[in-house]
N, C-alpha and C positions, 0 to 999 in steps of 0.2 A: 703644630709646634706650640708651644707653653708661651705665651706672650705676659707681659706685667707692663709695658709703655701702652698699651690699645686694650680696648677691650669690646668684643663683637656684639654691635646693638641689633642687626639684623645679617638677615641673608641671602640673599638673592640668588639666582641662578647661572649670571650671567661671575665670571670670574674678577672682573673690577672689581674697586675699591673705590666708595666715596671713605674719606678720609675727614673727620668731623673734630674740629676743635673746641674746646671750653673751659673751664674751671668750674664742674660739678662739683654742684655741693648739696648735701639732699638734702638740707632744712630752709636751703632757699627759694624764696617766691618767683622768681622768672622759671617757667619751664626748660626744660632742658634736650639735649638730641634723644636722651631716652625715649622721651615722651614722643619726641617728631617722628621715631623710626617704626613702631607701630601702624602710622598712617599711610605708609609707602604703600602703593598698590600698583603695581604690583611689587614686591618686596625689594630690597636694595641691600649690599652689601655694605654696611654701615660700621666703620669703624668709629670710636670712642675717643679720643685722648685723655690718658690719665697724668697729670704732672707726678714730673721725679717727687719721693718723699726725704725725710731727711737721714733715713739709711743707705739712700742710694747713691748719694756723695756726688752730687750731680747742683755743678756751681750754678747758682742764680745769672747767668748771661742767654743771649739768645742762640748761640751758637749750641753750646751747652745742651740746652733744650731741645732744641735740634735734632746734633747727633743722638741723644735720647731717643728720641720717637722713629728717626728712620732708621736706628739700626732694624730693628723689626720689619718695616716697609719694607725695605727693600730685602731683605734674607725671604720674605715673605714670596718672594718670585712675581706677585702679582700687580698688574699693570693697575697705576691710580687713576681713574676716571675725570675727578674733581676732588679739590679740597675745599672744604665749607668753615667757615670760621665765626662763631658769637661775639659781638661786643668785644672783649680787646684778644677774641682767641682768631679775629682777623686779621691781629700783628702777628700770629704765628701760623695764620693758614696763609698770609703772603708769601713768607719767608720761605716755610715750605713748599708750596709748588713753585719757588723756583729752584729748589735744591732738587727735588724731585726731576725739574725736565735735565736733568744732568747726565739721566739715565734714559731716560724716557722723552717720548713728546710731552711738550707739556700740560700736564693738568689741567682743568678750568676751575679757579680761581670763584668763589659764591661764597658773599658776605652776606653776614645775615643780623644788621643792625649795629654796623663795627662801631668801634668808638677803640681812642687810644687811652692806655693805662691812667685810671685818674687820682690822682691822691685824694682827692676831695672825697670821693666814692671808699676809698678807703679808711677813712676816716668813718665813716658813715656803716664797712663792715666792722670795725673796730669796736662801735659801742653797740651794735646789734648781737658778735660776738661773746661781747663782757655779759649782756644781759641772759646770754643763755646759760652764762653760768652761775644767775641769779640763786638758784637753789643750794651751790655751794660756796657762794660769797658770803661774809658777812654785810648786813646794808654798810656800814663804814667803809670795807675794803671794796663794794663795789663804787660806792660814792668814790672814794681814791681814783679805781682804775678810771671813771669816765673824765674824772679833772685831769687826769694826765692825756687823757685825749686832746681833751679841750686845748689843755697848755699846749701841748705839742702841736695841735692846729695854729693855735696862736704864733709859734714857734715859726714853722714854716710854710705856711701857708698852702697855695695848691700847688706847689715848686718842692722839687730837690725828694720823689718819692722814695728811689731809693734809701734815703737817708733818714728819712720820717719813720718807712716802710719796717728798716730796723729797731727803730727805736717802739713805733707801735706794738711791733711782734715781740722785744721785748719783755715787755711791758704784761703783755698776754700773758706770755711765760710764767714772768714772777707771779702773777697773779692764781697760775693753775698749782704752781708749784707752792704757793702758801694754805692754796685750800687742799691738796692733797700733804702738805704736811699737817695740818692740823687732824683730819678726817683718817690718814693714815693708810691712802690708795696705795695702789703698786705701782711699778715707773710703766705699767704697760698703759694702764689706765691715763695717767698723766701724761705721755705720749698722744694718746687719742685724743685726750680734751686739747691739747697745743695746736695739736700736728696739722690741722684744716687751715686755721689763721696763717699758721709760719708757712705752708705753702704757700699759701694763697699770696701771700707776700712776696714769696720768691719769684711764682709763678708771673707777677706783675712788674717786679724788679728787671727778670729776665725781658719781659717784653719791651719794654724802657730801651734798652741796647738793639732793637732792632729799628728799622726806619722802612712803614710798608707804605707810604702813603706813594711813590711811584708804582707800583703796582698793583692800589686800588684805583687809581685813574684810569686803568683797563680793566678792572673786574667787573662782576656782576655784581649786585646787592638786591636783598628782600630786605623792605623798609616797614617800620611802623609812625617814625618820623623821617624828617630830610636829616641825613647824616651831615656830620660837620664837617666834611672833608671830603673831594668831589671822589666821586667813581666813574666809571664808568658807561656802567645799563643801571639805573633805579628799578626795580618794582617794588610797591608800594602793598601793601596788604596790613586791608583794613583790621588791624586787634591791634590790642593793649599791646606793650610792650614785654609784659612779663608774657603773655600768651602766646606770643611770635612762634615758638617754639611746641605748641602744643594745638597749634588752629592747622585743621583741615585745609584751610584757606592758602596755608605755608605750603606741605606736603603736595598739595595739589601746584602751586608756583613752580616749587621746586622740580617736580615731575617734566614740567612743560617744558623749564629751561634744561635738563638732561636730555631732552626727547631730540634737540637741536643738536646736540651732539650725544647717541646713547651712548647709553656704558655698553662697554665691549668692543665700543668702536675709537677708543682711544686715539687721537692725534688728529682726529678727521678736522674738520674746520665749523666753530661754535659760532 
């Protein structure tokens, strides 16, 4: 079936589903499950999460988000093994495998360097953002867009993200939409320079409304530091932070803790 909420990073033999959460974005420096799904040896049935975009009419809450992603799961027939979650994609690899054991036994739950939504961080992809769109800034109008960061950090500080969140993604906006009037782009074009930030936005908004941290007190986690909020099992694997996702080191962790409980053997006891 034609899917657009997931998208298949690998494939395995066995009928499971590891169910893999993120906000991919491919000009960013942290590795990605792309990168991790290659390493699987033997190969693993590896799906992707793609956040709603803003044709799909799919409100910034985590319920929201949610329904998004399993409608597919589940029409899908197939039993979810685990669900794995990046940095704040372990607010919605929580949520998920407890929606998931609704039908099912439940998923095992593998965090992989969680951290909850941060505006600070956001802040931080805002002026990384504006800089990419250095080539079609004027220097003035980029000098503008990063003091509006600035103030707006000033504004609210690491508090009240969704509220910043809009006002930053704003801000993007005008910003895409002056250089594409001036330059004389199409709105498709001007859509694609927006539409990464305003998700990404959304995407962190939505997470905001969920609350996973009773459900990471029993999960697993692969570390590169001690996370800020307890879990359950630590493993620690020594790479960077950006590398988590692209180190053999992971792949092979991650193998070991599946072996505990395989895929295909769904429900058994991890």
């Amino acid at each position: 079936m034609s899917r657009i909420a997931w998208k298949t990073l690998s494939s395995g033999e066995s009928e499971s589903l590891l169910l893999a959460v993120d906000f991919a974005a491919g000009s960013r420096a942290p590795a990605q499950f792309a990168d991790l799904a290659p390493l699987l040896d033997p190969p693993l049935t590896l799906w992707a999460s793609r956040p709603p975009g803003p044709d799909d009419q799919v409100p910034p809450t985590g319920n929201a988000y949610l329904d998004w992603w399993l409608g597919e799961v589940r029409a899908s027939g197939a039993p979810v093994e685990a669900v794995l979650g990046y940095c704040a994609g372990g607010v919605f690899a929580a949520a998920l495998a407890e929606r998931i054991a609704d039908w099912q036994p439940a998923p095992r739950l593998i965090l992989l360097d969680p951290e909850l939504p941060s505006t600070s961080g956001l802040y931080d992809d805002f002026h990384t953002a504006g800089d990419s769109l250095s080539a079609l800034l004027t220097p003035a109008e980029l000098d503008a867009f990063h003091a509006r960061g600035e103030a707006l950090k000033a504004q609210y500080g690491d508090d009240q993200l969704p509220v910043a969140g809009r006002e930053l993604a704003d801000t993007f906006t005008a910003a895409v939409a002056a250089a594409a009037d001036r330059l004389d782009l199409d709105e498709d074009i001007r859509d694609e320079l927006s539409g990464a930030f305003v998700s990404l936005v959304s995407y962190l908004t939505a997470a905001t409304t969920l609350s996973p941290l009773p459900a990471w007190t029993t999960a697993t986690a692969l570390t590169t530091t001690a996370p800020d909020h307890p879990v359950g099992d630590e493993h620690r694997v020594p790479v960077a932070h950006d590398d988590l996702l692209r180190s053999t080191a992971t792949a092979r962790a991650l193998q070991r803790l599946l072996a505990e409980r395989p895929v295909g053997a769904t429900g058994t006891a991890g």
